[in-house]
C-alpha positions in Angstrom: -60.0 47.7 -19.9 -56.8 48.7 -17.8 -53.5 46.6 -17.9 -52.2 45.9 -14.7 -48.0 45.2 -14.7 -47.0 44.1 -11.5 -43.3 43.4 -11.0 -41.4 41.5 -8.6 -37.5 42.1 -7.8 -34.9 39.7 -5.5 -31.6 41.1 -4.6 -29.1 40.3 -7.1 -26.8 37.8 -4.3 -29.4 35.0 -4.4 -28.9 34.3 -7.8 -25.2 33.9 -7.1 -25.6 31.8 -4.2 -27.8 29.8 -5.9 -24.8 29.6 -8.7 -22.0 28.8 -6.2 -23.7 26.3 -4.9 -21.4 23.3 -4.1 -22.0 20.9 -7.3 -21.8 17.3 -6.4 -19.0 15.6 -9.2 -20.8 13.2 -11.5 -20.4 9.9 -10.7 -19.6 7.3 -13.5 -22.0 4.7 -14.7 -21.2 1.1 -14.7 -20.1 0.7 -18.0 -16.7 3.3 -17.6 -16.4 2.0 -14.4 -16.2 -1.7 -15.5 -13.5 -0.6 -18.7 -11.7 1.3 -16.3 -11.2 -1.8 -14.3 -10.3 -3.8 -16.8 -8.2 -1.6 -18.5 -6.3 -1.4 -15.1 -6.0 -5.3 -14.8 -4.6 -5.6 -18.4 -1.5 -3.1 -17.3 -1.1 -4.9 -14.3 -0.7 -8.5 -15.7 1.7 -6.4 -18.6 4.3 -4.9 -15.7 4.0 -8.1 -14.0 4.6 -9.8 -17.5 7.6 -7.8 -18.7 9.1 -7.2 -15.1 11.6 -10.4 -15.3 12.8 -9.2 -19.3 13.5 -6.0 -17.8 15.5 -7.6 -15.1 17.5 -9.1 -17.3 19.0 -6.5 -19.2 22.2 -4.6 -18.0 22.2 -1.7 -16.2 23.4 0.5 -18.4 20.8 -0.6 -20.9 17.9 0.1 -18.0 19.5 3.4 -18.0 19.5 4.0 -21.5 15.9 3.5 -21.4 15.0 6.0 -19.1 15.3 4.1 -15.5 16.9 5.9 -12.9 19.3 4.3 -10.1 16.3 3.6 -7.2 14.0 1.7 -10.4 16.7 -0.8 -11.0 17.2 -1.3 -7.4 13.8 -1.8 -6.6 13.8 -4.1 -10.1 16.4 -6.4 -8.9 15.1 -6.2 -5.2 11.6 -7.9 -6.0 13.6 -10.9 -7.8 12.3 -10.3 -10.8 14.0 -13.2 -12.8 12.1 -16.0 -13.9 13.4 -19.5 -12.6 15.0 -22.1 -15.1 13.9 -25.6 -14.7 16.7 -27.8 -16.8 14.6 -31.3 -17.5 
């Protein structure tokens, strides 16, 4: 008995097309997306938390801290500072 090969050849571009292929980006599951959200809604309700102490303080301090000229403006713009109700 007589082996037979038999071989087959394909030009060497379709295995790079098939490699450049436009990959779809993965989407996230449920779970990262629902942390993600919630991680967003705790930073949200901590700016909107510290926003009024921050427009208290001077602005030289402000400065001192990193805040450039346009930050305080828009600080003190918003109205940032918490009312006082004297009983």
């Amino acid at each position: 008995m007589r082996a037979i090969m038999a071989t087959t050849t394909t030009p060497a571009s379709f295995a790079a097309d098939t490699v450049r292929g436009e990959a779809t980006p993965a989407k996230q599951g449920f779970f990262a997306r629902f942390f993600e959200s919630l991680i967003q809604a705790r930073i949200q309700r901590a700016e909107r938390e510290i926003q009024p102490y921050l427009a208290k303080m001077s602005d030289d301090r402000l400065k001192d801290l990193g805040f450039t000229s346009s930050d305080i403006e828009k600080l003190r713009e918003r109205h940032y500072v918490q009312a006082v109700y004297w009983s």
